[in-house]
N, C-alpha and C positions, 0 to 999 in steps of 0.2 A: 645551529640550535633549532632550528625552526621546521628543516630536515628532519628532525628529530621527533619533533612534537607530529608530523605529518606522518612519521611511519610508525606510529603507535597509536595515531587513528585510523591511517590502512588497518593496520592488522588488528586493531579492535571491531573495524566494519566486518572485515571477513570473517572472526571467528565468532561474533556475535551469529551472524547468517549461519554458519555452519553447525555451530554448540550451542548457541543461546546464552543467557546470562550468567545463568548459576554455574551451568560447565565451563566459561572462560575465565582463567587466575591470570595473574596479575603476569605469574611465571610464562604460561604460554602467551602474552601479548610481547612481554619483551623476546620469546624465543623466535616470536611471527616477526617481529619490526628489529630485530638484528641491534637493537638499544642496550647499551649500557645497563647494569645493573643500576637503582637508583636515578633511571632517568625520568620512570612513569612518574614518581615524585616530584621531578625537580619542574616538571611543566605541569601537572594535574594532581590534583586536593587527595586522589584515592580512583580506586577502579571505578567507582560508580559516576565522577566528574568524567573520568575519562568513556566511559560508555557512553553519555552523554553528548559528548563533542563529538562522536561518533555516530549517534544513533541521530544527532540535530542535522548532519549530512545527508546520512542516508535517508530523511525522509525532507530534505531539500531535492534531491536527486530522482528520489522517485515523486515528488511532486510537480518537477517540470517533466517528464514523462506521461503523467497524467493531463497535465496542459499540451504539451505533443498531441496528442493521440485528441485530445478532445478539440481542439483548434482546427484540426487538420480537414474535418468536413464544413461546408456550410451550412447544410443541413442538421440542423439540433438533434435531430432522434436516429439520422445515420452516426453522428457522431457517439452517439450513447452507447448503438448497439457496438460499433466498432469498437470503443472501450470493455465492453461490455463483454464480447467475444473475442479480445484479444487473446494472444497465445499465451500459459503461462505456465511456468515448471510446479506444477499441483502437488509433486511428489516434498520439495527443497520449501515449499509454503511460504506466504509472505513476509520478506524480510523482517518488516515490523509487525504484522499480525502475529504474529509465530510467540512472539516477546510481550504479549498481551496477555497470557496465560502464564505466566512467569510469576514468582512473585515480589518480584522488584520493579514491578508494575507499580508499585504501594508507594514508591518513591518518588516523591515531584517532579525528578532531575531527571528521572527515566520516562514518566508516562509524559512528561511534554513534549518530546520530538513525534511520539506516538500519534499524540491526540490530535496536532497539529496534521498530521499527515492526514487523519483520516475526516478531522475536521474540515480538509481542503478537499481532497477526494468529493465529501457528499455534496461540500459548497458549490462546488463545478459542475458536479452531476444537475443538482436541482437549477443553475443558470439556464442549463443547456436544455433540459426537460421547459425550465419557462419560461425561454424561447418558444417551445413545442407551443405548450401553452397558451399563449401568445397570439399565437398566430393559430389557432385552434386546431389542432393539431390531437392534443389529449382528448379523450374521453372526459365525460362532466365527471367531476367528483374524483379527477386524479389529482392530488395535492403533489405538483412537485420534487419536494423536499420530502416529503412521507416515500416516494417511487424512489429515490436518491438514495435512501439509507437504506431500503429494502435492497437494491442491486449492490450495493458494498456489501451488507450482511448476507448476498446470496454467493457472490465470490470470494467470502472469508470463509466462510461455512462449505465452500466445494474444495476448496484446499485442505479444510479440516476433513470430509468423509474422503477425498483421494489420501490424503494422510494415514487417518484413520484403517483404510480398506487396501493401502498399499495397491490403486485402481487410479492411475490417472484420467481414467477416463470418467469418475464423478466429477473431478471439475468440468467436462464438458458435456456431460448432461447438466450438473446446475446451468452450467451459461448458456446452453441452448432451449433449457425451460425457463430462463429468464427472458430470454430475446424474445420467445413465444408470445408469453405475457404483454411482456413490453410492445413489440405490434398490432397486440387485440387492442391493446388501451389505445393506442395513437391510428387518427383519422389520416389516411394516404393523402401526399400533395395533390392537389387537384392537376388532374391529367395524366397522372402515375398510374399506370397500367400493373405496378406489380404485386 
């Protein structure tokens, strides 16, 4: 049973990522997850429960991803830019970003895994920037938390014009006009020559 209930949130993770919400039925989830007819039922309320259990995964998973990547330096502001510059498929666009522009957005059961996700993103961002901070590191008059949500809204927004322009290489001018920025703002460790 349980088997069960796991491979109808596989195959709602994947086809959410590939269709999005409005294009995935209830029909293609049990044809993805090999499930009985009557099974999406017999574990979940209706497709939008089951998006749900689905969409609260995937932005578990790319929230330790995000902890990976920003953990991984000691330095606060190499950590950022590292995140910041990571590689990312610009063209396939954020698993959950993508589902933001949906309109089952509207739904509580939906936009929670969402907000969640992105609400931890900025959280981690603005730690790590006040660290930077901290340790004076920033320029006066950078708030943080304001720099945090500007770099998420510049990586949601380069997946949107590589989308958009069918150009993956606007996500990486956003990100490399972002890192620009991001290094005029922040004073070099003292004795860093770079």
């Amino acid at each position: 049973m349980g088997q069960t209930r796991e491979a109808l949130i596989e195959a709602t993770k994947h086809l959410l990522a590939e269709d999005g919400y409005g294009s995935t039925s209830p029909r293609d989830i049990l044809a993805r997850s090999g499930a009985g007819q009557g099974s999406l039922y017999h574990h979940f309320r209706g497709k939008s429960d089951l998006a749900a259990a689905a969409l609260h995964e995937v932005s578990a998973e790319m929230r330790t991803a995000v902890d990976d990547r920003l953990d991984a330096a000691a330095d606060p502001v190499v950590a950022v830019l590292d995140w910041l510059q990571a590689p990312r498929d610009a063209l396939r666009g954020c698993r959950l970003g993508r589902l933001a522009a949906e309109p089952a957005i509207g739904e509580a059961v939906i936009a929670a895994p969402i907000a969640a996700y992105f609400h931890h993103v900025q959280g981690r961002l603005a730690a790590r920037l006040g660290e930077a901070a901290a340790a004076g590191r920033l320029t006066d008059g950078m708030d943080p938390g304001e720099v945090a949500a500007s770099l998420v809204a510049v990586v949601q927004g380069g997946y949107v014009l590589a989308r958009a322009t069918d150009d993956p290489a606007a996500m990486r001018r956003a990100q490399a006009g972002a890192a620009a920025l991001l290094r005029a703002c922040c004073r070099p460790v003292e004795g860093d020559n770079r």
